[in-house]
N, C-alpha and C positions, 0 to 999 in steps of 0.2 A: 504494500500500500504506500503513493505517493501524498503528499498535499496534494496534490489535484485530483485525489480519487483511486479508484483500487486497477491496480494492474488484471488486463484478463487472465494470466496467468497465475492470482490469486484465486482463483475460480475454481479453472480446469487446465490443466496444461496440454495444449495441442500435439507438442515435444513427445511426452507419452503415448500417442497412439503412434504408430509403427507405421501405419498405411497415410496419416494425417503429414504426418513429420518426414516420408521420402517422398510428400507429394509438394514439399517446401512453403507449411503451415507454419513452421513453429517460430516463425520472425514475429508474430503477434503475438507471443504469450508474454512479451514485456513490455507489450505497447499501452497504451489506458484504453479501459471502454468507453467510457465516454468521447474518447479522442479517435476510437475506430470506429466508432457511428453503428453502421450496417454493416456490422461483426460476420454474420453469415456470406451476406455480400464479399468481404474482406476476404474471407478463405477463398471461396467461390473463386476468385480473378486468380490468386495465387494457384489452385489446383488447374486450373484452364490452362496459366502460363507453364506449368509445368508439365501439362499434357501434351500441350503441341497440339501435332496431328494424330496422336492416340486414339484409339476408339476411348469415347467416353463410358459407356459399360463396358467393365471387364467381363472375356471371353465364361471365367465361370462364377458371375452372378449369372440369380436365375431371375427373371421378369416373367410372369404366367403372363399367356397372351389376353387376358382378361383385365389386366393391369393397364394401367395408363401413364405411363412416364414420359415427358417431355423432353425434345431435342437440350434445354437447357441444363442436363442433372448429370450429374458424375458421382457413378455405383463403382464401389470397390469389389474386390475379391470373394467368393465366398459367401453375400448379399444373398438374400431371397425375398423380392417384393411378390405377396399374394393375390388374389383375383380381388378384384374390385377396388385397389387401392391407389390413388393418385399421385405422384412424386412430381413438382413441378418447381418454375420459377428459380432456378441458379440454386438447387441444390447439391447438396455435395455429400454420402454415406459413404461411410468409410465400409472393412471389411468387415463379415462375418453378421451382418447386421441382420435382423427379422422384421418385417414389417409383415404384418397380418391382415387379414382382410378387412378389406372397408376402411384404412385409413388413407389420412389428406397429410401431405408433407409439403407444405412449399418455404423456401426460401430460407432452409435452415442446416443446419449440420448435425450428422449423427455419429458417435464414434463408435469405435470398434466392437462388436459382441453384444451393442444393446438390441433390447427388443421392445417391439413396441404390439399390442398384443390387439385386438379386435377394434375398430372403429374409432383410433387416436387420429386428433385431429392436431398436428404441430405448425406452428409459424412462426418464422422470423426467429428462430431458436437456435442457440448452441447445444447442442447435448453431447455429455463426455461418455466415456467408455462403460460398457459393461451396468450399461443400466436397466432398467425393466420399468414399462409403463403398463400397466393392465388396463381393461378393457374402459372405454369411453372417455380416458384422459383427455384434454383439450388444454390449450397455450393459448391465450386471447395476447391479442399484437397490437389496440390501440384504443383510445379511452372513452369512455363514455359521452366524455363531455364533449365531441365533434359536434357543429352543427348538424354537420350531414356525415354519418356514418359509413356511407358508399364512397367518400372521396376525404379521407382523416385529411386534417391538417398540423392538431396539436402534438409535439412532440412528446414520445414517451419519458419519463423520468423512469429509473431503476433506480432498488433502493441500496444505501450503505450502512454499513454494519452500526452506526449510531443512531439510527431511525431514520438521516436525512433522507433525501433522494437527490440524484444527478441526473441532470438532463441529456440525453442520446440523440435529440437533432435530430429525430428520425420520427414520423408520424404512426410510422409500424416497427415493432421491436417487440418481441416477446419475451421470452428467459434466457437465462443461461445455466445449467444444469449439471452438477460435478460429476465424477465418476460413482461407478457403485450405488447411483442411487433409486432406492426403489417406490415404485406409486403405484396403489390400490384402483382400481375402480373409481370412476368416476370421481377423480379428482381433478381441481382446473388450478393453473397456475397464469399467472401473469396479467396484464402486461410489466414487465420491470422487475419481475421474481430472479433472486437470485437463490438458486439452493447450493448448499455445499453439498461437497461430497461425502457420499456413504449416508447419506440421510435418508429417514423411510417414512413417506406420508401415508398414513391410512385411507381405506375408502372413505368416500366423501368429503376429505378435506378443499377445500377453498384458500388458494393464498392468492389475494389479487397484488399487492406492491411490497415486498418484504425481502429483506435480506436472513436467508436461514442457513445457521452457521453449519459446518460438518458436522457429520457425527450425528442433526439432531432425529426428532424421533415428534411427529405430527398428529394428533386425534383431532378429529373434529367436537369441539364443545358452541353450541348454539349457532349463534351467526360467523363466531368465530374458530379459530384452533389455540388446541395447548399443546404448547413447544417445551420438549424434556431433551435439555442440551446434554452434548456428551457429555461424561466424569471426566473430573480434571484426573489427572495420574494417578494412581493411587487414593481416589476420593469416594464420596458416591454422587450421585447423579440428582439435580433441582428442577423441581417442574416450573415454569411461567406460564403464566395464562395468557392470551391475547386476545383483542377482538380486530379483527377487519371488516373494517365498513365496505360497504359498495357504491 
């Protein structure tokens, strides 16, 4: 973390995924987010430059022909997008990745080994390695408060680890998402959600703008959630309540 805000590589490190980092990602893990804007976008240009003339799917991902992916998206190794699911908009999946039926994926990044399970809907997202989204998860990309909802114009803020928020310059921006971490059922994240890694939200949780540190551990209580942050070292474990409004 600088004065001017948290480096992405406080996040999720791009450097760690293997198929992310030979695709010539990992120059942004010490750049700021607020100062990369359209994060997804950012990788996107970098994995294009490093493609060249490449096929943009690799020869063994699988796309069911029931699938829909667009000329703009680069599938890594080992991928399996399933029938009915959409991938569009300068996306970028790295290897090993599950996308299951009936999901929408545009304009975001998935790392290596996560899966995202029945009818997720992702936008404008980072997601790190080795995560797991269960069924009808959704990422919301931009704010309520638009006059006109079909043509955003207010910039998303994300939030920081002090309760602030920083502004992203960008009228769509959804989360960014650390490694290892796992979501129940119908839970919706963003816009401006920062989750740490290894953190596991329950079904039905809701976090619309918050920064949730590593480690934490998410239930649903009323309109809002209670967040049980990791144990310090050798300690035991505090529960905090929250409410988020809408």
């Amino acid at each position: 973390m600088t004065g001017h805000g948290p480096l992405l590589g406080d996040v999720l490190r791009l450097a760690d995924d293997p198929q992310l980092r030979e695709w010539g990602t990992a120059v942004l893990d010490g750049e700021l987010i607020a100062g990369i804007g359209d994060v997804s976008g950012a990788v996107y240009e970098l994995v294009s430059a490093s493609l060249g003339d490449q096929p943009r799917i690799h020869p063994d991902a699988y796309v069911s022909p029931l699938a829909n992916v667009h000329d703009d998206v680069v599938i890594g190794p080992g991928t399996r997008v399933h029938e009915y699911s959409t991938v569009r908009g300068r996306t970028v999946i790295s290897g090993d990745v599950h996308i299951g039926y009936g999901c929408e994926v545009s304009r975001s990044v998935i790392g290596r080994g996560s899966v995202l399970s029945h009818r997720a809907t992702i936008g404008c997202a980072v997601i790190g390695r080795d995560t797991y989204f269960a069924t009808d998860l959704v990422i919301g990309v931009c704010v309520l408060s638009n006059p006109d909802m079909l043509h955003p114009s207010k910039p998303v803020a994300f939030a920081l680890p002090d309760g602030g928020r920083m502004s992203t310059g960008q009228p769509k921006w959804g989360a960014i998402v650390g490694d290892g971490v796992r979501a129940g059922v119908r839970v919706t994240l963003g816009p401006g959600a920062i989750v740490g890694a290894g953190s596991t939200l329950h079904a039905n949780v809701s976090v619309a703008t918050a920064w949730i540190p590593p480690g934490s551990t998410l239930r649903p209580v009323g309109a809002g959630f209670q967040i049980t942050p990791a144990p310090a070292q050798g300690g035991p474990a505090c529960s905090t309540s929250l409410t988020v409004s809408t």
